[in-house]
N, C-alpha and C positions, 0 to 999 in steps of 0.2 A: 504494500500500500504506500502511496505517496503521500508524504508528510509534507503541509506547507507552515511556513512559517510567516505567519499574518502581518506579527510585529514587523517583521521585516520588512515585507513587501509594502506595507501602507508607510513605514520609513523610505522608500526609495520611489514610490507614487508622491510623496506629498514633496521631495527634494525633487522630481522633475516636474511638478507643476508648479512649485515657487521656483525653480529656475526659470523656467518656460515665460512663465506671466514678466518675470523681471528683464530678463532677455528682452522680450517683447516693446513691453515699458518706455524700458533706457532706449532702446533703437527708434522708436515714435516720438518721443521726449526729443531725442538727438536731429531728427527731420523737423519738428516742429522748431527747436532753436536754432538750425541752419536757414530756415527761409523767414525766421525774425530777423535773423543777421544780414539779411539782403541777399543770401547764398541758395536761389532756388537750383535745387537739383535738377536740369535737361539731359535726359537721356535718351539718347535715339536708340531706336528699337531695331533690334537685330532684325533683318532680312533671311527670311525663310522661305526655300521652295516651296513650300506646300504650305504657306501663311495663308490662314483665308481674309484678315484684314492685314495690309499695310500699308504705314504711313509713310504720305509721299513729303517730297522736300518742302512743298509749300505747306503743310500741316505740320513738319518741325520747324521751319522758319513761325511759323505763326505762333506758337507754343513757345520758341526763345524768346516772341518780342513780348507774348504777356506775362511771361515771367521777368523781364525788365521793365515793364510798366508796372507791374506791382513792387517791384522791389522800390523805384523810384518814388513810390505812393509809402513806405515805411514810416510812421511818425518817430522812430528809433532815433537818439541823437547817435552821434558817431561811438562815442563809449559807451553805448547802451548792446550797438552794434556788436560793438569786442567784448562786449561779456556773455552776449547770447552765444554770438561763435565760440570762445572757451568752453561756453556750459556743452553744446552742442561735440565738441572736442572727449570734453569728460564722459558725457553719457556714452559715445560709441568705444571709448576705453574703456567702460564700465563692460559694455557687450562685448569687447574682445576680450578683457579677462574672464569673464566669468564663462567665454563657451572654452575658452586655454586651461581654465579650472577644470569643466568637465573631463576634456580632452586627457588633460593630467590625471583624475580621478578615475579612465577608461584606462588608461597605459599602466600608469604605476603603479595604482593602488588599488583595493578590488572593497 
């Protein structure tokens, strides 16, 4: 018969859903203080064979300029700016350590 060990398991459920949710957190926390910062993220969208939507140049040319009309529209003073960007800096350190933790916590140690 297979013995499970409860304690266990609801110790290693409840340390990957406060990872997860924190993870989560800090990485949306870190987007949101990057486009307080005037730092909106444009990313152009990979090109796939077999895409059934893609965006053409004029759809990311349109998408860079409203993300510079907004940025331009920020009531941020300038050092308001560079602290949102720091905090945004920290949150995504917060998310690279703690998935390097995991990663640590899968290799090293059991």
């Amino acid at each position: 018969m297979i013995a499970v060990d409860w304690t266990s398991f609801l110790q290693v459920f409840a340390a990957a859903l406060l990872g997860a949710v924190l993870v989560v957190f800090f990485y949306a926390m870190g987007l949101r203080l990057l486009v307080r910062a005037g730092r909106v993220p444009v990313v152009a969208p990979a090109t796939f064979t077999d895409a059934i939507a893609v965006v053409t140049d004029k759809q990311r040319r349109r998408a860079e300029k409203a993300a510079a009309k907004a940025a331009k529209k920020n009531p941020l003073t300038p050092g308001q700016k560079r602290v949102a960007l720091y905090g945004a800096y920290a949150c995504f350190s917060v998310c690279a350590l703690a998935v390097l933790a995991g990663l640590i916590l899968i290799v090293v140690g059991h």
